[in-house]
N, C-alpha and C positions, 0 to 999 in steps of 0.2 A: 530644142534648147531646154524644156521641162525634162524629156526625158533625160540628158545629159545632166541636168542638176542632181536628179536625182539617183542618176547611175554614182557621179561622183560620190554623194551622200551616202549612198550605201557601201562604196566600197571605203570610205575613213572609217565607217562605223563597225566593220565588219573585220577591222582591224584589231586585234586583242591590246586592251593598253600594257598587257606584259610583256609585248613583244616589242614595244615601240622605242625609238631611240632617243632616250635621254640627250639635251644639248650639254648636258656639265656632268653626265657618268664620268668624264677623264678629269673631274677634279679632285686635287687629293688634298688634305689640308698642309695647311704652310707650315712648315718649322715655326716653334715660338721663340719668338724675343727673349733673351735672355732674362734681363730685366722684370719682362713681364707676366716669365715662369716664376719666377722667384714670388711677385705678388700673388698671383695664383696659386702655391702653394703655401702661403704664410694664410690668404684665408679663408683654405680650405681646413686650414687644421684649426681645429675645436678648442683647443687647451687660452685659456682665459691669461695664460701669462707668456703669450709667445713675442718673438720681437721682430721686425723686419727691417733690417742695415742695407736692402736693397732698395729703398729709394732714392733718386737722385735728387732729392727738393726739400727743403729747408724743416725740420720740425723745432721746435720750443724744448724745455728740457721737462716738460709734462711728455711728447714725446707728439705731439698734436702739430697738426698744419697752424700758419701764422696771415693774418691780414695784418702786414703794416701800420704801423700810425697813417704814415706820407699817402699811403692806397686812401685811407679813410678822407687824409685833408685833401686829396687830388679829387676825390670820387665827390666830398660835397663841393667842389668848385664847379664842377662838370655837371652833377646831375641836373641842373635846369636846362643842362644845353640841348637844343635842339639835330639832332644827325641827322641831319639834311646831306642831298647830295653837292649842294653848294658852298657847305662847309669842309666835308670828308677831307676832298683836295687837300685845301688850307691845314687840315689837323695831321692829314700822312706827310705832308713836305715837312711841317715844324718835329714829325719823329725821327726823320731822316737827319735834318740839320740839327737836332739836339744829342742823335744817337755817333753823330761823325764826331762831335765835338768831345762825348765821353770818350772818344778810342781815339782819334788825333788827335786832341789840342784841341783847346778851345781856340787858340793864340797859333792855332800851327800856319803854314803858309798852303794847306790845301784849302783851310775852310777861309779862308781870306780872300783867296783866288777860287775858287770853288772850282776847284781839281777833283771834285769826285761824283760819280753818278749811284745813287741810293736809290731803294726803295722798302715799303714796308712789305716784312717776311709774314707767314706763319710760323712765329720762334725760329730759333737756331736750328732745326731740320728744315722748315719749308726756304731757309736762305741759304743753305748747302744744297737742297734739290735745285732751286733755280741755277746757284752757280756751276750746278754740273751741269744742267741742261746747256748753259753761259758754254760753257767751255767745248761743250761734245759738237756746239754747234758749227764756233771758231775756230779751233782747233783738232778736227776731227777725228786726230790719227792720236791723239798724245794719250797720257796715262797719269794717273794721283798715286802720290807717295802718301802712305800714311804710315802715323809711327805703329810701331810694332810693342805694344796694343793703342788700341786705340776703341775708343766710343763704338759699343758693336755692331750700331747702325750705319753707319762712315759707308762701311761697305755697301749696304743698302743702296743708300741712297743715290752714291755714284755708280750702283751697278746696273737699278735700275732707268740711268741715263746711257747706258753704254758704252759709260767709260773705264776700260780695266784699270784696276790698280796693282800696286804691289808695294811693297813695307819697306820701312828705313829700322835700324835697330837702335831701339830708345830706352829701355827698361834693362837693366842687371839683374837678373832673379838671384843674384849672391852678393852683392852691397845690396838690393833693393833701391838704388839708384840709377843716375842717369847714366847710362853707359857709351859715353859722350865718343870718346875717342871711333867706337864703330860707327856712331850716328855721322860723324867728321866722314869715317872713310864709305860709305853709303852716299851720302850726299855729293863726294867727292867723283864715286865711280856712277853715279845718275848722268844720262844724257846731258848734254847742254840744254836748257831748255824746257827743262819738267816741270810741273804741278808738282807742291808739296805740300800737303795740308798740316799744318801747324797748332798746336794750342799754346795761347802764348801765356795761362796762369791755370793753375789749380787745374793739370792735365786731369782728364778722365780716359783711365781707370787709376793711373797710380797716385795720385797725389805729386810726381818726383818732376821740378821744376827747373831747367837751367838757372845758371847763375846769370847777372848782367856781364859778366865778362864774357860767359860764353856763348852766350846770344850775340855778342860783338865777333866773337868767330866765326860763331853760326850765318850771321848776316855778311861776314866780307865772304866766305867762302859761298853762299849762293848768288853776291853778286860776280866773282867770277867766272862761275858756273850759267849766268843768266838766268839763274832758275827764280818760278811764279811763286811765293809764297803766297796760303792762303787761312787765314788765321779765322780757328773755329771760337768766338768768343761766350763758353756759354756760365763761366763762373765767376765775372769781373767782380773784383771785390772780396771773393771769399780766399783767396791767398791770403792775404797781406791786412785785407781789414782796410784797405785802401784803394779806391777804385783808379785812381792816377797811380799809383806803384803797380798797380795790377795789368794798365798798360805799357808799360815800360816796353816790353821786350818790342810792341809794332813801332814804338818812339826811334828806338833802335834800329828797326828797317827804313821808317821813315826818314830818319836823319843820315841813313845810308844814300839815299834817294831810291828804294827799289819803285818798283810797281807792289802795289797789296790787295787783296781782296781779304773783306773781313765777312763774318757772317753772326752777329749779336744777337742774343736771347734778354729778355727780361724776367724769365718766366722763374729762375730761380733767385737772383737778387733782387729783383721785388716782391719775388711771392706770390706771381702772377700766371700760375703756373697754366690754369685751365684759361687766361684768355689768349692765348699763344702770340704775343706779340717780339716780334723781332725787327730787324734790320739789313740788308745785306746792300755792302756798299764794295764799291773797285774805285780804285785811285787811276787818276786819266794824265793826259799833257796839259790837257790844256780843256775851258770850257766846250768847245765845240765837238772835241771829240768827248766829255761827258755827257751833252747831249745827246748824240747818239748808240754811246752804252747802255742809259737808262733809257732810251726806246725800245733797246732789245730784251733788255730785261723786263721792262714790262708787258712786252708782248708774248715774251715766256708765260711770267705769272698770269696772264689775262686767260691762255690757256689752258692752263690750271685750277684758278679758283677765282680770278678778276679781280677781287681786291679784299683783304682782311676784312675783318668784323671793327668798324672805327671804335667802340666804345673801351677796348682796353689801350688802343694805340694811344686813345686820349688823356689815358688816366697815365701813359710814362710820360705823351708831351708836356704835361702837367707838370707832374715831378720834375723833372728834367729843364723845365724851364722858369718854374718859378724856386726863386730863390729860396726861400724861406722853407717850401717842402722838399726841396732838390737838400739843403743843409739836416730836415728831418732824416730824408734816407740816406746820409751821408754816414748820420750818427746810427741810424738801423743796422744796416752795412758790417758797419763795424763791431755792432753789439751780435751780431749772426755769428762774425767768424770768431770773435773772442770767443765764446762758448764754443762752439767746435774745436777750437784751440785749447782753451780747458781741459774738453773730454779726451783729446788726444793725450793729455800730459796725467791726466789721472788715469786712465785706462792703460798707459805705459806703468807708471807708478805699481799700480795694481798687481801685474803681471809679476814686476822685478819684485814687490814685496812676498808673493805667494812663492818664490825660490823658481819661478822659471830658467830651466837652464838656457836658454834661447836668448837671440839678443831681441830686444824689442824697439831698439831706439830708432828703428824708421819710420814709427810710429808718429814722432813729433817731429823727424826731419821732414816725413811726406806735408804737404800744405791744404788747404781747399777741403772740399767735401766728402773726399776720402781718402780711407788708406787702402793700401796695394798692402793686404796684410802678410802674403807669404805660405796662409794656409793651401792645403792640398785640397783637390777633391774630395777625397776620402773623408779629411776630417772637416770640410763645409757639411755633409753632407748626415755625417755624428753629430756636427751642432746640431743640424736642424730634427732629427730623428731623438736623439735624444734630450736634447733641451730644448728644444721650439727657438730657434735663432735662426733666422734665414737672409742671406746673400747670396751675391752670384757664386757660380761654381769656381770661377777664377781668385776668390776669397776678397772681393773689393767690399770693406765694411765702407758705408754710407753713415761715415762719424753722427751726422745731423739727427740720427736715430740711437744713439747712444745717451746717455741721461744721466742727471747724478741718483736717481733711484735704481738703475739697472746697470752701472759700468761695473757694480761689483761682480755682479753676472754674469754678464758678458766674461770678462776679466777670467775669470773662474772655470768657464766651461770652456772657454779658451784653453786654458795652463791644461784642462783635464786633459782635451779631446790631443794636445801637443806632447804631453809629460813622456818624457822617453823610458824612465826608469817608473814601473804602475806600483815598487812602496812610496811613491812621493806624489802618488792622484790622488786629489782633493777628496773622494769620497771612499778613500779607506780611515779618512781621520772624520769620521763623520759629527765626533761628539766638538769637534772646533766648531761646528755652527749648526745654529737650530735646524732641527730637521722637524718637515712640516709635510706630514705624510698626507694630507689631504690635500693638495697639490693637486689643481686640474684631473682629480679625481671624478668632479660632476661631472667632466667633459671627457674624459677618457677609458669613464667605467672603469676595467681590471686591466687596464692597460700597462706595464710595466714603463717607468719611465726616471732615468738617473736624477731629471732635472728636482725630482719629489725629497733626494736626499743633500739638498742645497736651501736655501732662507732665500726665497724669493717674494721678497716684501717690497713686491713694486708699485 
C-alpha cells in the first residue's frame, strides 16, 4: 500500500504542469451587454467633460444619481427594525400586496378577491427569469414574442430558460413610431395561444407608446387569439408623471378579463437601483389555484437565490403603504419625469433652432426615459470619438442624462455629427461660440479632438 502511494505520488509529480489539462481552457469570454459596453467605455475615456446617455436610471439635472426624499422618510421608519426571519415573511407578503395594488387597482376585483399569486423578485430581470423558468416548466413547447426591439436582455433571460422567442414588429424607423398596423397583423398571424411580452409604459428602447385606443385593439385582438400577455413593468410613472395613467394599458387587459403576468422593478422610480427590489405577480381563477402558482414560483426562486435581501423590499413596503410617504413619492414621480419632459422639449428646441434639416419632433412624441433618437451607428460612434457622448449603438439617448448645463451640447454635436450639407456644420462658424482650446487637454495631451472647438461650460 506505501509502495502504491508512493508509485501514485510520483507519477502526478512527474507530470509537467504545462502539459496538464485545464478544466475552463474551452472558456471564452461572453459577448458584453450592450448597455454595459457603453459604461465601459464612457470611463475609460480620460476627457473630464464627457457624457453618458447610456444609463437607464434616473440622474438630477447636476447629472448625479438621486436618493429620494420618501427612500429617506421610509429608511428612518425602518432603521430600528429588527430583520429577523420572523419578520422577513410579514415584510415580503405586504411588498407583494402593495406592488399588486400599484399595477391593478387598489379597488380592482383581483386584489379584493385575491386572484393573484405574487412573490418578491430580484428587480425586473430576476421576475422575468422566474416567469420564464414559470413558463418553460408549464408550458414546455411554447415560445415569447417580444417587440421588435426590445430591452436587450429579454432575450437573455428567456434564452437562458430554454425558451425560444421571436419578434412582433413595434418600431417604424420612418415615423419613429408605433408601427401598429404590422404589430395587428403579427399578433394576428401568432399561434393561438402564445407568450407575448409586453411593455405597457415608457417602452425601452424607444420611448413610442400605444395610444388607450389602441391598447383596446390590441387587447380584443389577443383575446381572440387566446394569447398570454406578459407585462415587463420596469418605468411606472415615468410616462405620464403618473403612476395610475402609467398603468392604464394592464387596467385595459384587466377589464378585458385576460389572464396577465406582470413583472415590477422599483429600482428606477425609486431610485433604488443597487437594492434590486422587484415583484413578479400572475393573475389566477380563483384563490386556490393562486395558491398553487405561488408554490411554484417559489420554489423556482428558492433555487435560484431563496429569497431577496429584505432591507430594500422594506424600504418600498414602507413607501407603498404608508400614506403620507406613498403621497411623497407620488410627488417625486412626477418631479422625475417633468424634467425629463423638459429636456426632451429643449433638446428638440435646440436642434430646430441651430437649422437642423432633420425632423426632430419624435423627440417629445417619444415618453419615459428615452428616446429612440434615429442616429446611425456611424454617427453614435463620432459622438463618442469625437465629443465624448456615449450611448448605445442603436442611438437610444437616456434623456435622464441630459441637463440644462450640457443639452446645448449635446444638441450641437448632434446637428454636427447629422448635418447633410458640411457649409452649415457647426464648427466651420467657429467664431458663433467660444472656442476653449484647452479643452480635456490635461486629459488628452495632443490628442486632436472637434469637441475643443465648442463652449463646453458644463
Amino acid at each position: 500500500m506505501i509502495i502504491s502511494r508512493f508509485l501514485r505520488r510520483g507519477i502526478s509529480t512527474s507530470t509537467s504542469p504545462t502539459r496538464r489539462r485545464s478544466w475552463w481552457d474551452h472558456v471564452t469570454p461572453a459577448l458584453k451587454d450592450p448597455i454595459n459596453a457603453v459604461t465601459d467605455a464612457f470611463l475609460a475615456d480620460p476627457c473630464p467633460y464627457k457624457i453618458n446617455l447610456g444609463v437607464g436610471a434616473y440622474r438630477d439635472d447636476e447629472g448625479k444619481p438621486v436618493v429620494l426624499q420618501c427612500v429617506r422618510e421610509a429608511e428612518g421608519k425602518t432603521g430600528a427594525t429588527n430583520f429577523l426571519e420572523s419578520t422577513s415573511t410579514a415584510i415580503s407578503s405586504k411588498l407583494v400586496e402593495e406592488s399588486a395594488k400599484l399595477i391593478y387597482g387598489e379597488d380592482s376585483d383581483v386584489i379584493r378577491e385575491r386572484r393573484f399569486a405574487g412573490i418578491p423578485a430580484l428587480s425586473g430581470t430576476g421576475a422575468c427569469r422566474i416567469f420564464a423558468e414559470f413558463q418553460k416548466r408549464f408550458y414546455p413547447d411554447s415560445t415569447i414574442y417580444f417587440p421588435d426591439p426590445t430591452w436587450s436582455n429579454h432575450r437573455n433571460i428567456w434564452g437562458d430558460a430554454h425558451v425560444p422567442d421571436r419578434t412582433f414588429h413595434y418600431y417604424h424607423p420612418d415615423s419613429k413610431g408605433l408601427n401598429f398596423v404590422a404589430l395587428m397583423d403579427d399578433v394576428k398571424n401568432a399561434p393561438d395561444g402564445s407568450f407575448f411580452l409586453l411593455h405597457p409604459c415608457a417602452h425601452n428602447p424607444t420611448g413610442v407608446d400605444p395610444t388607450d385606443e389602441q391598447w383596446l385593439e390590441i387587447s380584443s385582438l389577443f383575446k381572440v387569439k387566446n394569447h398570454f400577455p406578459f407585462f415587463d413593468v420596469a418605468y411606472q410613472g415615468f410616462a405620464s408623471g403618473d403612476v395610475e395613467r402609467d398603468a392604464q394599458a394592464i387596467r385595459i387587459f384587466l377589464e378585458d378579463g385576460h389572464s396577465i403576468g406582470c413583472a415590477q422593478s422599483f429600482a428606477k422610480n425609486m431610485g433604488l437601483y443597487g437594492h434590486r427590489v422587484g415583484c413578479l405577480s400572475i393573475l389566477c381563477n380563483d384563490k386556490i389555484q393562486a395558491v398553487a402558482i405561488k408554490s411554484q414560483l417559489k420554489q423556482i426562486s428558492n433555487t435560484m437565490y431563496g429569497s431577496p435581501p429584505i432591507h430594500g423590499i422594506s424600504l418600498v413596503s414602507k413607501i407603498l403603504s404608508n400614506p403620507d410617504i406613498k403621497a411623497l413619492w407620488l410627488k417625486e414621480v412626477k418631479d422625475m419625469a417633468t424634467r425629463i419632459q423638459r429636456m426632451r422639449a429643449t433638446l428638440r428646441e435646440t436642434l430646430e433652432r441651430l437649422g437642423s434639416p432633420l425632423n426632430w419632433q419624435h423627440i417629445t412624441n417619444q415618453v419615459g426615459m428615452f428616446c429612440f433618437s434615429g442616429l446611425t451607428r456611424a454617427e453614435v460612434d463620432q459622438l463618442a470619438k469625437e465629443f465624448h457622448i456615449y450611448m448605445t449603438h442603436d442611438g437610444r439617448i437616456s434623456m435622464a442624462g441630459v441637463t440644462t448645463k450640457n443639452v446645448d451640447y449635446v444638441a450641437r454635436a448632434i446637428h454636427e455629427v447629422t448635418a447633410s450639407d458640411r457649409d452649415t456644420k457647426i464648427l466651420h462658424n467657429i467664431g458663433a461660440y467660444k472656442v476653449n482650446t484647452d479643452i480635456c487637454s490635461t486629459s488628452l495631451g495632443t490628442k486632436k479632438t472637434r469637441a475643443r472647438g465648442m463652449n463646453l461650460a458644463l
